[in-house]
Structures are given as structure tokens and as C-alpha cells.
C-alpha atoms as an extended CHARMM CRD file, in Angstrom:
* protein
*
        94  EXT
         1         1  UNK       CA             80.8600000000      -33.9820000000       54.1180000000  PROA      1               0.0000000000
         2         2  UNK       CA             79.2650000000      -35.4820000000       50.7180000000  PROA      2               0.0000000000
         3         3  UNK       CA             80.2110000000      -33.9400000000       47.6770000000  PROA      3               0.0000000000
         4         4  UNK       CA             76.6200000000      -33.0730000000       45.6570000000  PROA      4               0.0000000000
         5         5  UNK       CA             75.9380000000      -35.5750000000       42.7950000000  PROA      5               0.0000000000
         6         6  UNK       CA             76.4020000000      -33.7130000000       39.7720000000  PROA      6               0.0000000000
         7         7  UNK       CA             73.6100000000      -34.9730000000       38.2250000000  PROA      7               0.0000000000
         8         8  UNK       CA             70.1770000000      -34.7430000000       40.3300000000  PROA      8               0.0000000000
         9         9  UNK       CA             68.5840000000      -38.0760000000       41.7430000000  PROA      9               0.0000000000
        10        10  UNK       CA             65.2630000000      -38.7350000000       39.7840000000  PROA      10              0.0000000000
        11        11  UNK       CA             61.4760000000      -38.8860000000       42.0450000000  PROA      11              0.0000000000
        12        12  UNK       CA             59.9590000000      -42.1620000000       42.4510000000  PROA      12              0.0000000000
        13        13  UNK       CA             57.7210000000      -43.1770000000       39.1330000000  PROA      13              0.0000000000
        14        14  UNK       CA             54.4410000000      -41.0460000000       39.7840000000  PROA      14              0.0000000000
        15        15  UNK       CA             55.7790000000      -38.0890000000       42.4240000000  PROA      15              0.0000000000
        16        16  UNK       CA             57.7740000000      -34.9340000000       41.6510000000  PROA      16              0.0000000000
        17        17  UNK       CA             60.2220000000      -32.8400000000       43.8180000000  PROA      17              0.0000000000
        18        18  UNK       CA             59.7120000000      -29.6060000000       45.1890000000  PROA      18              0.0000000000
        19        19  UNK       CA             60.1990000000      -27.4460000000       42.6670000000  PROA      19              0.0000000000
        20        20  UNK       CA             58.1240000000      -29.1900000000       39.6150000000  PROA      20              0.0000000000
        21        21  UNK       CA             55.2800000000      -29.2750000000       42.3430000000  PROA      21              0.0000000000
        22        22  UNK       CA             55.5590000000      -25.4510000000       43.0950000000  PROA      22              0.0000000000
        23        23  UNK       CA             55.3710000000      -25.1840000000       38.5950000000  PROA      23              0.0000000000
        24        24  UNK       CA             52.3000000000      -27.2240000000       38.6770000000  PROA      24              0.0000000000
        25        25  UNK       CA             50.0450000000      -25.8060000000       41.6430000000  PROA      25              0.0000000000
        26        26  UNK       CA             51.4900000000      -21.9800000000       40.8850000000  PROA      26              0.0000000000
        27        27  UNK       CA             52.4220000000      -21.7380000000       44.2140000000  PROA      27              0.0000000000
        28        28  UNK       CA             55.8620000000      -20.9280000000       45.6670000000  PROA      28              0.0000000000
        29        29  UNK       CA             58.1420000000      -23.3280000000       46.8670000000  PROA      29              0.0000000000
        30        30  UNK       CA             58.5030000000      -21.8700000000       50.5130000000  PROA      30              0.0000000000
        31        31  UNK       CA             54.7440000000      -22.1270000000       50.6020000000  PROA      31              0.0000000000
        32        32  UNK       CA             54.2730000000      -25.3530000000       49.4690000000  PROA      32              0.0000000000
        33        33  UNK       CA             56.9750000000      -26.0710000000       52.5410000000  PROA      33              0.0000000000
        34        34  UNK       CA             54.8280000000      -24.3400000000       54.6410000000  PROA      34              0.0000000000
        35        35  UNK       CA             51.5000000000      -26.0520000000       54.0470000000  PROA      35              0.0000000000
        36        36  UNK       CA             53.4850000000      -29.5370000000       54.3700000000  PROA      36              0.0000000000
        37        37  UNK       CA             54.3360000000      -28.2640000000       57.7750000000  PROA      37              0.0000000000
        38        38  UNK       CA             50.9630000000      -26.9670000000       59.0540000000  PROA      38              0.0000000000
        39        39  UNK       CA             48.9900000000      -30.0370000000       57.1860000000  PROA      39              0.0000000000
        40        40  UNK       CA             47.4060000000      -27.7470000000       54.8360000000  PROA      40              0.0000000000
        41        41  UNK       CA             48.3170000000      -28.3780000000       51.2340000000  PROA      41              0.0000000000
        42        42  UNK       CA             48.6980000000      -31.5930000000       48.7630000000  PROA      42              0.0000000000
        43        43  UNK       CA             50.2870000000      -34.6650000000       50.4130000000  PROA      43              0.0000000000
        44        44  UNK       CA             53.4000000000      -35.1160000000       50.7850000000  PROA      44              0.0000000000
        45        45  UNK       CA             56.4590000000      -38.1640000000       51.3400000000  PROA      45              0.0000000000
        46        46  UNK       CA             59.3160000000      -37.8030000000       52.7010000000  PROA      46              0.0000000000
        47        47  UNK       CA             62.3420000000      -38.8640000000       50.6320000000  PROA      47              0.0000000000
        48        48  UNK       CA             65.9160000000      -38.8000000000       52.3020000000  PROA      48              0.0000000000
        49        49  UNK       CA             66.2740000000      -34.6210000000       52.7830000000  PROA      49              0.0000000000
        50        50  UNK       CA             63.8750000000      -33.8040000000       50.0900000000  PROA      50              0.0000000000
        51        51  UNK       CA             59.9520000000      -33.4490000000       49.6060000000  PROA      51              0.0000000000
        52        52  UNK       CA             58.6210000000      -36.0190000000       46.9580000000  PROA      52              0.0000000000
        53        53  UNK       CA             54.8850000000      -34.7010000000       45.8330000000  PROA      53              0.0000000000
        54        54  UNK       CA             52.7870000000      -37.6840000000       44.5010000000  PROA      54              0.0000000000
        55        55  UNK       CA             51.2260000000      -36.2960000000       40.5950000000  PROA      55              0.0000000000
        56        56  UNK       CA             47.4610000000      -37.4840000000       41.1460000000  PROA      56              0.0000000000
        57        57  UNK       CA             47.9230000000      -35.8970000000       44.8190000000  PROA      57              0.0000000000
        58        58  UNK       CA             48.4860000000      -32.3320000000       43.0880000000  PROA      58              0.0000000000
        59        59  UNK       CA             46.2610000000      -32.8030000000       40.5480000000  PROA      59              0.0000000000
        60        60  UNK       CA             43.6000000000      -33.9010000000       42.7920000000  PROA      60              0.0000000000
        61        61  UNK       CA             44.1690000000      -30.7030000000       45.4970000000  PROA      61              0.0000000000
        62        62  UNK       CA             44.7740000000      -28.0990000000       42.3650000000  PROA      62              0.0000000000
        63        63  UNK       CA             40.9960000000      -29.3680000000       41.8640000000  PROA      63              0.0000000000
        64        64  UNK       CA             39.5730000000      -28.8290000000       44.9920000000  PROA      64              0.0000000000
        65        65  UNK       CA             41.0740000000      -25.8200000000       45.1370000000  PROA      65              0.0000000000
        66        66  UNK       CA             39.8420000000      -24.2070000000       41.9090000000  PROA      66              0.0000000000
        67        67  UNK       CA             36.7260000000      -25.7860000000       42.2750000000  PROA      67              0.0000000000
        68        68  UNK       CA             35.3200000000      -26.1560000000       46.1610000000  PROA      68              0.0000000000
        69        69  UNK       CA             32.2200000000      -28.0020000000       47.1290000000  PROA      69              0.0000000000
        70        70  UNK       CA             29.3030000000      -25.4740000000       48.6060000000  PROA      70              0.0000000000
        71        71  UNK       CA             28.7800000000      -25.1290000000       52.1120000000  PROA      71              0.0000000000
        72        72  UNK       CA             25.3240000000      -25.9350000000       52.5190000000  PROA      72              0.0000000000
        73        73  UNK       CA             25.8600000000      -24.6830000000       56.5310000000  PROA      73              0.0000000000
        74        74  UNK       CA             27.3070000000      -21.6140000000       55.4020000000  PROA      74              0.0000000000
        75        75  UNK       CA             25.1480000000      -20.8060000000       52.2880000000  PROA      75              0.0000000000
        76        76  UNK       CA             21.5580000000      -21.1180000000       55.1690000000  PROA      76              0.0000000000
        77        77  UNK       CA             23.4900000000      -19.3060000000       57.8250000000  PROA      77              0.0000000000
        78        78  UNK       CA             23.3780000000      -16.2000000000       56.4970000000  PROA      78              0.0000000000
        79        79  UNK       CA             21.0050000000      -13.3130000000       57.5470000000  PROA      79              0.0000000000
        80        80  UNK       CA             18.5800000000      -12.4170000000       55.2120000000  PROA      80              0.0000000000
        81        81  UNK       CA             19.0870000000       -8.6740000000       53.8250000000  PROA      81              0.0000000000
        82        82  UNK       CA             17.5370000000       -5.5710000000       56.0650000000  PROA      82              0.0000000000
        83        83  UNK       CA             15.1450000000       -3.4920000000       54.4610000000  PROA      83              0.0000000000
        84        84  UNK       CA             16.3100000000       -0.1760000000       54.2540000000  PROA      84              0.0000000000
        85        85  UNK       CA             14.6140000000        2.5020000000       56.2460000000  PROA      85              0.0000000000
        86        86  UNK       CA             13.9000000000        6.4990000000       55.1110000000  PROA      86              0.0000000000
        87        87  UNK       CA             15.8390000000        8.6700000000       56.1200000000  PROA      87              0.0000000000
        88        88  UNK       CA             14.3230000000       11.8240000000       58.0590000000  PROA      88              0.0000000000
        89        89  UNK       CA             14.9480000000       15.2790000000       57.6310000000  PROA      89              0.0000000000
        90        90  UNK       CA             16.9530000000       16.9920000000       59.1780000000  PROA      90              0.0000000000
        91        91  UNK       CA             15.3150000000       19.3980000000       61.4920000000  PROA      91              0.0000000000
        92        92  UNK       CA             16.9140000000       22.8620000000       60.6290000000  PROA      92              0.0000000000
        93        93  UNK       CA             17.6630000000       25.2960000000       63.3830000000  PROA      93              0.0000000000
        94        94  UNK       CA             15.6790000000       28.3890000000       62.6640000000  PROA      94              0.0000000000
């Protein structure tokens, strides 16, 4: 087996690991690993073993994330509010 290199391989110019992505989107690193599984989060290569996060990618899905687009199919398919009804008395049992 390898021994570790004592000091730590840099990213490519313009992508991060792992853990400086999880530091810049707030989110944990097991989650990040989970949305690059399930297709869900901020793009992601591939490096050798380890997860390589490109910096406009992040900065790009942080965005969208703090600031979505409206639905216009959701915002129209929405009932209009009931109007609310009196309520009757109770007849009481004389």
C-alpha cells in the first residue's frame, strides 16, 4: 500500500476539494457527497479518489440556491382563498 504524501496534492487552477467546497456552500461534506451521487448539487469532476468542485460552479449553484427563479406554474396553480362561513349556534338542549 502507498504511504500518504505528507504534504496534500493541490486542485486543478479554478476547482477546490471537498472540504473548501463544503466552507463555501455551508453545507456538510457528507452532503455535498450525497448530492454528487443523486445529481442534485454543484457539479462535480472526478480527480483520482477525490472530488474536485469547479469555483464558478459553486458560486453559480450557491446563487440559485439563495435566490430561485418564480414558478410562474406554481404561483397560478394555487386555489384562490375560501370565504369563511358563520358559524351557527349551537342549539342548546332544554
Amino acid at each position: 500500500m502507498p504511504r500518504p504524501a505528507k504534504v496534500p496534492t493541490p486542485p486543478p487552477p479554478g476547482y477546490v476539494w471537498t472540504p473548501e467546497a463544503a466552507r463555501l456552500t455551508g453545507l456538510s461534506i457528507k452532503t455535498l457527497w450525497n448530492y454528487s451521487t443523486q445529481g442534485k448539487g454543484p457539479k462535480v469532476a472526478r480527480i483520482g479518489r477525490k472530488l474536485a468542485y469547479p469555483i464558478a460552479e459553486l458560486e453559480a449553484w450557491r446563487d440559485a440556491e439563495l435566490n430561485p427563479e418564480p414558478d410562474a406554474q406554481a404561483i397560478h396553480a394555487s386555489r384562490p382563498a375560501e370565504p369563511r362561513l358563520a358559524r351557527r349556534k349551537a342549539a342548546r338542549a332544554a
